[in-house]
N, C-alpha and C positions, 0 to 999 in steps of 0.2 A: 284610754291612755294611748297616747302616741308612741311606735318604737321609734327606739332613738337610733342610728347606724353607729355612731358606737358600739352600744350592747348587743348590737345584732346584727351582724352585718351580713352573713349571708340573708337576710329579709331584708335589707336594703336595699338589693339588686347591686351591691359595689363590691364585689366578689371578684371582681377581673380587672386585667391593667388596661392601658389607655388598646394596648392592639386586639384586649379581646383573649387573652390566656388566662386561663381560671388560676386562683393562689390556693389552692386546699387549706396550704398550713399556715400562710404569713394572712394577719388581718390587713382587707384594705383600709387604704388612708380614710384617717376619722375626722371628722370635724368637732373639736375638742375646743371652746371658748376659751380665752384666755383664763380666766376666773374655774375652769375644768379643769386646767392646768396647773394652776395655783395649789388648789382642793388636791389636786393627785403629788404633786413636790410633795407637800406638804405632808401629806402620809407617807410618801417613803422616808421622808429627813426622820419623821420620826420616830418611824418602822427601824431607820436603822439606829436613832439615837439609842432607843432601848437597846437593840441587839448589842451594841458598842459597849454601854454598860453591864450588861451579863454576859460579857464576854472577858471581860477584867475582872472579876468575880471568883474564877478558877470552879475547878469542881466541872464533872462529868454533865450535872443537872444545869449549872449556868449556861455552860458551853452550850449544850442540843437545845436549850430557849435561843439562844444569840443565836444560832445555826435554822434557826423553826422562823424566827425576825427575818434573817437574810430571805430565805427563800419566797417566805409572804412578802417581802419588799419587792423582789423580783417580779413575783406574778403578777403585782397591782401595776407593772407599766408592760409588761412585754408582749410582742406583738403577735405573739401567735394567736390564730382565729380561734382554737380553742380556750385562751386566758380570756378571749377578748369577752365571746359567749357565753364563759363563767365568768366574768368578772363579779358578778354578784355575789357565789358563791366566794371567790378570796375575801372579800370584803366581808360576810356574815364570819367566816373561818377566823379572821384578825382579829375580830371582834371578841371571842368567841376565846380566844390564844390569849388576849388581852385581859381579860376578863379572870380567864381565868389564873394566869403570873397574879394580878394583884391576890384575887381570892386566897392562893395559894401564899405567898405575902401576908398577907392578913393573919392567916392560919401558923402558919410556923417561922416567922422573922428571916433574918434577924431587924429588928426598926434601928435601922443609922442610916445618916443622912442620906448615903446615897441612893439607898433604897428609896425615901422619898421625893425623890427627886424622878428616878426611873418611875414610880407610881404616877406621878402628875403627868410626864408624857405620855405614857399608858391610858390615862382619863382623857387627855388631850387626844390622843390619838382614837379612843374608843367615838366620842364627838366627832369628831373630822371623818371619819369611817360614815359614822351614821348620816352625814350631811352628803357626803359624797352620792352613798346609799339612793337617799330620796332626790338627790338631783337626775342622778340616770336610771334609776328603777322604780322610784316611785314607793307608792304602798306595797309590804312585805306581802302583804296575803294577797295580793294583785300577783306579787310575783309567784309564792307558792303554786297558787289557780293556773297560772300559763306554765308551770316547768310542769306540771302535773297532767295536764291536758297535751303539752306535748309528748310526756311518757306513754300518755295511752293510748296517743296517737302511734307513736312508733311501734307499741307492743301490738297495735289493731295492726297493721301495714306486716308487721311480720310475721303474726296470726295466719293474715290471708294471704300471704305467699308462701309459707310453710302447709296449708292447707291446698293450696292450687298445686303443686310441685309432684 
């Protein structure tokens, strides 16, 4: 599997501006296909459509779901190096948030319209999530195997610098 500079950019060697200054924290510019772009609108509209409606809801519980939407809207565009190198994980986490409002939904109502309505962008959104997914990260247990192998890469590196010290 090829890494894509999107999801990874410090391994892309595009970590610096045109003079040659490293960004730590801003990711460099991505080369994001139009149709990339699409796929990512597209999750926030409806990242935020849901938060919109549980946010008219009232109640402490609707509010921090709208307020949990906001935030995972945020991360899924913004540019810091470290959203950019999880962006995998915001996307499994929405999923995940997604998942579980409807289950939750399912479990204790109330069923009126508008609820199903927030359900269907939820489903919508869960799909789009997942498409997103496989266009930049490919197979799930492809990625597991590389965040894992870089964990024990870092735990080995710190191993033996704690060991040499």
């Amino acid at each position: 599997m090829q890494i894509r500079p999107e999801t990874h950019p410090a391994q892309s060697g595009k970590t610096q501006d045109s003079q040659g200054v490293p960004h730590p924290v801003f990711a460099s510019r991505t080369s994001l296909r139009p149709v990339d772009v699409a796929i990512r609108a597209a999750i926030v509209t409806l990242t935020l459509s849901t938060a919109y409606i549980h946010s008219t809801l009232g109640g402490l519980l609707f509010t921090l779901n709208a307020l949990g939407y906001v935030v995972a809207a945020i991360a899924m565009i913004v540019p810091l190096a470290i959203a950019v190198r999880f962006r995998w994980v915001v996307r499994v986490g929405l999923v995940g948030y997604a998942a579980t409002a409807i289950l939750a939904w399912a479990v204790m109502g109330p069923y009126f319209s508008t609820a199903y309505v927030a359900k269907a962008i939820e489903v919508a959104l869960i799909v789009t999530l997942a498409i997103d997914f496989a266009r930049h990260d490919g197979n799930p247990v492809a990625v597991a195997r590389r965040e894992l192998a870089a964990l024990t890469n870092l735990v080995t590196r710190r191993g033996t610098f704690a060991a040499g010290a």
